[in-house]
C-alpha positions, 0 to 999 in steps of 0.5 A: 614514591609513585608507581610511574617512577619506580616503573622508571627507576627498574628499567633505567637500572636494567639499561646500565646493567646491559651497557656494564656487561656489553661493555665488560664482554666488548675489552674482555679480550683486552686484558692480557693473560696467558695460560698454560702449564709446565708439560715436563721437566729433564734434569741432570748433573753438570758437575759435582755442584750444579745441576739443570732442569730444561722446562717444556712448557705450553702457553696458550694467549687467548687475548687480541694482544700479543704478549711480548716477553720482558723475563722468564724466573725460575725458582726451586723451592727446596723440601725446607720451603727456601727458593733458590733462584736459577740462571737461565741458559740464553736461547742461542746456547740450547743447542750445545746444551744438548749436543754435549748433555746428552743426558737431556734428551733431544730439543723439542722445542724453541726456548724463550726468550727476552722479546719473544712475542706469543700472538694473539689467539694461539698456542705455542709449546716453548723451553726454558733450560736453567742452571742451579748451583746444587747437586743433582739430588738436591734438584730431583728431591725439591718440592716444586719448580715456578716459573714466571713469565712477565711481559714488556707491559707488566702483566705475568704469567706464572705456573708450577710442578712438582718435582715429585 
């Protein structure tokens, strides 16, 4: 090979790099994530069977896409490694939630809910109350509680805590 083209050859490939990474850093606020964690968790009884636990969390989008939310799971994972699936409490009954449990405290936050969007470069502090059909000792003595949020186009956010 001659000097001349791998002279040629070097910078052609020092080109390509630059335009991959310029590209890469130009859409990297088009890749939808969210960040964020569960801040505390209250819960209590409801009757001798089920229990609650009222998540605040904080999620920051860092993105220049909105994230528009299309579902919120929670799950408990019991000491025996099961999940038990939860039932969320819908945005517009929090306020009695708390005004006839006063165990829970006061509402800090808005809840979230389906079509919820979380704009483009903030910060935002959130709830999620939700419902389990186990007692209350059960609840206080599981492993973790996870929350997943997924959003209208697919892409999902999820965040754990130990209930320790």
């Amino acid at each position: 090979m001659s000097k001349q083209f791998l002279i040629f050859f070097g910078i052609g490939v020092v080109v390509v790099a630059v335009a991959v990474t310029a590209i890469l850093q130009k859409t990297q606020g088009n890749h939808l994530v969210l960040n964020g964690k569960i801040l505390k968790i209250r819960n209590g009884a409801l009757g001798d069977s089920d229990s609650i636990a009222v998540l605040d969390f904080r999620v920051e989008n860092p993105t220049d896409v909105p994230f528009v939310v299309r579902e919120v799971d929670v799950t408990l994972e019991q000491p025996n490694g099961n999940m038990l699936d939860g039932q969320n409490v819908t945005k517009g009954d929090l306020k009695q939630l708390f005004q006839y449990n006063r165990f829970l405290g006061e509402q800090y936050n808005d809840g979230l809910a389906i079509k919820d969007r979380i704009a483009p470069h903030t910060t935002v502090d959130r709830m999620v109350a939700v419902r389990f059909e186990l007692k209350n000792h059960d609840l206080e003595t599981a492993k973790a509680i996870h929350m997943t949020i997924t959003d209208m186009d697919g892409p999902t956010f999820e965040t754990s805590r130990s209930m320790q």
